[in-house]
N, C-alpha and C positions, 0 to 999 in steps of 0.2 A: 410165448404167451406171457413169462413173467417182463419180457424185457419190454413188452407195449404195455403193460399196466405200470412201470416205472415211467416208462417216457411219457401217458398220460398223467402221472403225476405230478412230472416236473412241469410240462404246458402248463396244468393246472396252477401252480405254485407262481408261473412267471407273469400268467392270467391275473390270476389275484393281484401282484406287485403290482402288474401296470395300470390296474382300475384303481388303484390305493395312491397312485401320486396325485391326481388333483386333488385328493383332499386333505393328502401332505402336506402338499403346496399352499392350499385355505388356510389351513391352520399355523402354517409358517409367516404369512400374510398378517394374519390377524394377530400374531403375537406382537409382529413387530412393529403392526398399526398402534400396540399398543404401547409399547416403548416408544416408540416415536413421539405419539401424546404428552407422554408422561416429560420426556426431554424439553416439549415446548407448551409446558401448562407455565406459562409467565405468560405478565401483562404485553410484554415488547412484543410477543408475538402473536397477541390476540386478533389478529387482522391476515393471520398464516394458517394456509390449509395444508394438510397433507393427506396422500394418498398412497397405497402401497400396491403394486403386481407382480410378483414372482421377486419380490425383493428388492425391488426397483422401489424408490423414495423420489412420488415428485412434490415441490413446493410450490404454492400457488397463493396471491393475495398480495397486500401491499404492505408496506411497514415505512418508518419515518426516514430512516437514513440507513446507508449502506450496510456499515458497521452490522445493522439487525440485521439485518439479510444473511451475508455472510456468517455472525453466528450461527444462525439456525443451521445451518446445513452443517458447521463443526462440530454440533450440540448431535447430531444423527449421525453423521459420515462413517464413526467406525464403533456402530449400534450393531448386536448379534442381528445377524441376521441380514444387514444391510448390503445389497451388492452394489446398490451406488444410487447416487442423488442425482437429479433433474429439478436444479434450480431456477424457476422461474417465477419468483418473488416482483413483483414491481417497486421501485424505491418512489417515494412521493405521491404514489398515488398515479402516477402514469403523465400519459400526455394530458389530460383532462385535469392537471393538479389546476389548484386557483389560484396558487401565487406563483406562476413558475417567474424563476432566475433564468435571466439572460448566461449565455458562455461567459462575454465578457466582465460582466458584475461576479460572478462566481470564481471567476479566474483572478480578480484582485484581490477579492476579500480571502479567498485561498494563500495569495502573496503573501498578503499583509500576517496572518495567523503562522504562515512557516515562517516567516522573517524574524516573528519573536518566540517562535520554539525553541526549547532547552533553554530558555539566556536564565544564566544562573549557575549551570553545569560545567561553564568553561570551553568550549567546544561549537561554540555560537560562529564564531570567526571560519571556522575550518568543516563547514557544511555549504555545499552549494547548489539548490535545485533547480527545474527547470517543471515548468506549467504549462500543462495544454490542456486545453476544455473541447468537447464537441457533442453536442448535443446532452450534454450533464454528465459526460464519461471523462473523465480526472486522467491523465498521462504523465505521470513524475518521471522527473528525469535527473541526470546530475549525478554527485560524490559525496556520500554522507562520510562524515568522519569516522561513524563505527557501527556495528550493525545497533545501539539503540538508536542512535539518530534516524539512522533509515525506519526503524521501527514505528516510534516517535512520531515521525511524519505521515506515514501510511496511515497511522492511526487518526492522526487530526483531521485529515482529508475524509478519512472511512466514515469518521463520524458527522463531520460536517453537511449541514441539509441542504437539497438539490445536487448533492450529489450522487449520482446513478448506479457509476460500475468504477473503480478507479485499476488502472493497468500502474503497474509497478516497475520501473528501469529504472532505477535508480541503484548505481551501485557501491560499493563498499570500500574504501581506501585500504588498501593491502596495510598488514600489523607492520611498522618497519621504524624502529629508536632513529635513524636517520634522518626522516621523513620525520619522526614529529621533532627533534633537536632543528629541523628547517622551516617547522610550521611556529615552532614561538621566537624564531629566531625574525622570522619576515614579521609575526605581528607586532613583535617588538620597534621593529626597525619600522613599517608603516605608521602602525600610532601611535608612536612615539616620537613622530617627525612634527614639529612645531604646527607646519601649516597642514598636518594632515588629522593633529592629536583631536582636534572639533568630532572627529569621525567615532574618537574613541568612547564620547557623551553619549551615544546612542547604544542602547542594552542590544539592537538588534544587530551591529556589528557591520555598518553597509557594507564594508568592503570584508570581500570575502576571499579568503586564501586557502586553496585545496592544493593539498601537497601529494605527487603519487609517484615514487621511484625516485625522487630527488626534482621533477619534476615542480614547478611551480604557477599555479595558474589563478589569477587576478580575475574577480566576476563581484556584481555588484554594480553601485549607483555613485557618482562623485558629482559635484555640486559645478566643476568646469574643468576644463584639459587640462590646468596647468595641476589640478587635484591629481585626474588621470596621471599625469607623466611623472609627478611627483613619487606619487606609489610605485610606478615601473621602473624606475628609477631605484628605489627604495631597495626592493624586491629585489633588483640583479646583484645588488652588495652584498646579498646573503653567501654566507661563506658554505660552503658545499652544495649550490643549486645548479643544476645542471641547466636549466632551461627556463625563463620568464614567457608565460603568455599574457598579456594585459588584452581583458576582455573586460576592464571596466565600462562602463555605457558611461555616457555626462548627462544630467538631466535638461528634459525639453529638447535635446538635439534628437535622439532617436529612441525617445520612452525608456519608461523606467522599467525595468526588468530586474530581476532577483532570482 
């Protein structure tokens, strides 16, 4: 007899526990509806809803460029409470935006903004990226000389308008005294060559030299072949280069790429 008045008890006990989680649960909810609030009480994000269910954060609404987007879900991501975000923010306003940007006008003026990032920092010459646009989704590619450069560019892109989602493959030139004693040694020897020094006038640095394992590889714009071969030429003189790629382009022969 005592031992079924225990075990009614404990039922009892386990009864109560489990009619007491959903409104654990509510109340877990509601806190962290309100932290979440309180994270995106800014202007940037006046046009960003949020929602909470079982801890679950999703984002809904549109904001001006990517960059917002993205913050908002960093501003929440590791809030008490949070088990994870469902980002579904629109950047521009959607397909119904009013001024949308073509791929290809986005993709230049994209060019044209990395092409004069960092110039100033030294480092201009020894970044080399690559651009793809599709349907306003940004694809970086390419050798930043360190991770701010990669940073750097991510960033311009992020923030850059009509831009939607951007994918990031761009990657890091390994730390190596080697590699950079071969990266001032070619800039030296490139613009510093009579008919190549015109190159050197430019803050944006056309020709660009990514050095990686002793590796050396030429990417960029030259004005004609004899520019081209000039530089490849340049580049192989370098004293400890294992290998010249010249990926320079010539302009008007097969577009300008950067």
């Amino acid at each position: 007899m005592k031992h079924a008045t225990v075990s009614k008890f404990v039922t009892a006990i386990a009864l109560a526990a489990t009619l007491s989680l959903p409104v654990l649960a509510q109340t877990n909810d509601a806190d962290v509806q309100a932290e979440v609030q309180k994270s995106l009480d800014s202007k940037r994000f006046s046009g960003v809803t949020a929602t909470v269910k079982d801890g679950v954060v999703t984002l809904t609404g549109t904001v001006d460029v990517y960059a917002t987007k993205e913050d908002a879900e960093h501003k929440i991501h590791h809030k008490k409470g949070v088990v994870a975000v469902s980002n579904q923010i629109v950047v521009g306003g959607g397909p119904a935006s009013e001024t949308p940007v073509s791929d290809i006008e986005l993709r230049n003026k994209l060019a044209e903004k990395l092409a004069y990032d960092r110039v100033g920092y030294g480092t201009t010459a020894f970044n080399s990226f690559t651009i793809g646009v599709q349907n306003g989704v940004v694809t970086l590619g390419g050798v930043a000389y360190g991770p701010t450069d990669k940073d750097s560019a991510v960033s311009l892109v992020s923030h850059y308008p009509g831009v939607r989602d951007v994918i990031d493959n761009i990657e890091v030139a390994p730390v190596s005294p080697n590699d950079d004693r071969i990266r001032l040694a070619a800039a030296r020897a490139i613009y510093g060559f009579p008919s190549l020094n015109k190159y050197a006038i430019d803050p944006a640095k056309p020709i660009r030299i990514t050095v990686v394992n002793g590796n050396i590889t030429l990417t960029g714009v030259v004005d004609n072949q004899a520019d081209k071969d000039a530089a490849g030429i340049r580049a192989n003189g370098v004293s400890g280069a294992f290998k010249v790629t010249n990926d320079l382009q010539v302009a008007n022969s097969s577009g300008r790429e950067r």
